[in-house]
C-alpha positions, 0 to 999 in steps of 0.5 A, a space after each residue: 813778493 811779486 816785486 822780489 819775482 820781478 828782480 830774482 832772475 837778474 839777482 840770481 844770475 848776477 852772483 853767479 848763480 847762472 841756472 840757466 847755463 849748462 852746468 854740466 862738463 866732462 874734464 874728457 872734453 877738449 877746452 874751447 879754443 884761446 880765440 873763444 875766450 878772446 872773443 867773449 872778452 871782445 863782445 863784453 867790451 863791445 857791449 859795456 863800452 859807454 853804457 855806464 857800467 860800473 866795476 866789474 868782478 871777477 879780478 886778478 887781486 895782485 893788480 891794483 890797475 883798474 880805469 872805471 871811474 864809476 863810484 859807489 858808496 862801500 858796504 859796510 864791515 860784514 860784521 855790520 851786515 846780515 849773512 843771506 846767503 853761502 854758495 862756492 864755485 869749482 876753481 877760484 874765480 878770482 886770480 892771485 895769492 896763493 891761486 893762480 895756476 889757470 884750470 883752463 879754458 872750460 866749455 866756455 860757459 864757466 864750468 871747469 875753467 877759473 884758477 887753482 890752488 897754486 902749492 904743493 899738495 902731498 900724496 896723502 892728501 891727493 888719496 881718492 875718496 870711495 864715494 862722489 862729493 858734490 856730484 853733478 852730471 859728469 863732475 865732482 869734486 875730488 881731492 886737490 879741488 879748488 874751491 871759491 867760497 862767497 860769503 854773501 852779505 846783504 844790509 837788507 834785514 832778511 834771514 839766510 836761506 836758498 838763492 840771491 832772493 834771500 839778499 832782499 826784503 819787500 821793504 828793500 830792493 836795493 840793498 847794499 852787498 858784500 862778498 866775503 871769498 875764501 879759496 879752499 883746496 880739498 884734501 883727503 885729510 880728517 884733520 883739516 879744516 871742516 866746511 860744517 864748522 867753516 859756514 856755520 852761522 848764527 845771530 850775534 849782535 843781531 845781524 846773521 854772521 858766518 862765524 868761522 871765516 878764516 882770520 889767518 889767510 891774509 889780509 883781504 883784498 878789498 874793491 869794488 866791482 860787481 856780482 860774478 857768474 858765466 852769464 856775465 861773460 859776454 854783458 856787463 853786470 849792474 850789480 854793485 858789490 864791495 868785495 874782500 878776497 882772501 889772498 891766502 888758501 885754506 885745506 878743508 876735509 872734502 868729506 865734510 863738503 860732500 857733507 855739506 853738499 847733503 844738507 844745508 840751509 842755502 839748497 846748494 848741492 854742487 859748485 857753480 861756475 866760473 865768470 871769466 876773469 875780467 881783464 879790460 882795465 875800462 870795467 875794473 876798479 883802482 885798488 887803493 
C-alpha cells in the first residue's frame, strides 16, 4: 500500500479529482476576467513547451486538429477493462456535440465554468425542486444543469470504489486507462433517464463494467490525451488516457442524482470541477 500512497496525490488530482482546490463558488460572484483565462492558458504553454508532455485533455470533440507527436499505445475497449471508478463534473468538460454554449469563465479554479447542454429545455423540465441535489457550500445542482460524467476504466485487476487509488493495484502502478464520458442535462422529469440505473455496474465476463452507458448519443469521439481537472490549468498532465466522448446529450431525473449524490460506492457526493479547455494545438492530439 505505500507504493499506491506514493502515486495517489498525482493520480487523484490528475483525473480531476482536484481536492485541494477551492470547491466551492457563488453563481453571484462576478467571472474572472478573459485575461485571467488567458493567462492560464499562457503559463501552461510556458510550462509543456519541450518537456515532453504528451496530449492533453480536455478538447473541443468537433476539431480533429491537434500537433503533439507523443504517441502511446490506445487502452483497449471498456469492455476489456475493469470499471474503477464513476465521478461527474458541473458542465462539461469537453466541448462540442450537443454541448457547446460556454458557462463562463468561473473563479478560475474550475468551479462554475465548462460548457452547457446547447438545446432546448421545456418549462416543465426547468420546474425547481423543493430540496438541495448534490449540495456543497454555496452550489448545487438544479434543473437544466449539465453534467459530465467519466466512466473510469483501469487494466489493473482491481474492485471499483472511492478516488483514482482504486484504478491501481500493488501488482500495478501503471496501468492503462480509459475515460468513457457521457454529457446529461437535469431535468425535473420521473421519466427520464435514472443516474442509479445509468452507473450500475457488475462483473460480466469477469471484468467490472457499467452496464447502462448510454448506446444512443452518438458515435464516441475517440483520442488520446491526458487525465482532466483544474490543477492542471497551469502544468501539463503526465497521465496518459485514451478517451471516447459522447457527442450527443442524455436528460436524467435530477432526483435520482441527488439520490445518487446520497449513497454510492465511489464516495462521490458533489460534482467536480472543470479543467480549462485545451486550446494549443502543440499539447492536442490528431484525431483520425
Amino acid at each position: 500500500m505505500e507504493a499506491i500512497t506514493f502515486f495517489m496525490p498525482a493520480m487523484v488530482a490528475a483525473l480531476s479529482f482536484n481536492v485541494l482546490a477551492t470547491d466551492t463558488y457563488s453563481q453571484s460572484q462576478d467571472s474572472v476576467t478573459d485575461e485571467v483565462i488567458a493567462q492560464q492558458r499562457h503559463i501552461l504553454s510556458a510550462n509543456s513547451d519541450d518537456k515532453g508532455f504528451g496530449p492533453q485533455a480536455p478538447r473541443d470533440i468537433n476539431s480533429t486538429k491537434g500537433n503533439n507527436r507523443i504517441s502511446f499505445s490506445t487502452a483497449p475497449p471498456h469492455e476489456q477493462m475493469n470499471l474503477c471508478n464513476i465521478h461527474f463534473h458541473k458542465n462539461a468538460e469537453h466541448k462540442g456535440g450537443e454541448f457547446t454554449r460556454y458557462a463562463g469563465n468561473g473563479d478560475g479554479q474550475g468551479n462554475i465554468s465548462g460548457y452547457q447542454y446547447s438545446g432546448h429545455l421545456t418549462r416543465e423540465e426547468l420546474a425547481p425542486v423543493d430540496h438541495a441535489v448534490c449540495s456543497r457550500e454555496h452550489d448545487s445542482l438544479v434543473p437544466g444543469d449539465t453534467i459530465e460524467v467519466h466512466y473510469v476504466y483501469s487494466t489493473a485487476q482491481i474492485n471499483p470504489g472511492p478516488t483514482l487509488a482504486s484504478c491501481l493495484s500493488d501488482s500495478i502502478q501503471n496501468p492503462q486507462l480509459r475515460v468513457e464520458a457521457q454529457v446529461y442535462v437535469l431535468v425535473n422529469d420521473k421519466d427520464a433517464g435514472d443516474f442509479a440505473k445509468l452507473t450500475k455496474h457488475a462483473k460480466k465476463g469477469g471484468l467490472y463494467q457499467a452496464l447502462n452507458i448510454p448506446r444512443d448519443t452518438g458515435k464516441p469521439i475517440q483520442y488520446a490525451g491526458s487525465t482532466t481537472g483544474p490543477g492542471y490549468n497551469e502544468t501539463g498532465s503526465p497521465f496518459q488516457v485514451s478517451w471516447s466522448v459522447r457527442p450527443k446529450v442524455a436528460k436524467v431525473n435530477i432526483t435520482s442524482v441527488g439520490g445518487w449524490c446520497s449513497d454510492n460506492v465511489f464516495d462521490e457526493d458533489h460534482a467536480h470541477g472543470v479543467r480549462n479547455l485545451v486550446t494549443n494545438l502543440d499539447l492536442l492530439s490528431q484525431i483520425q
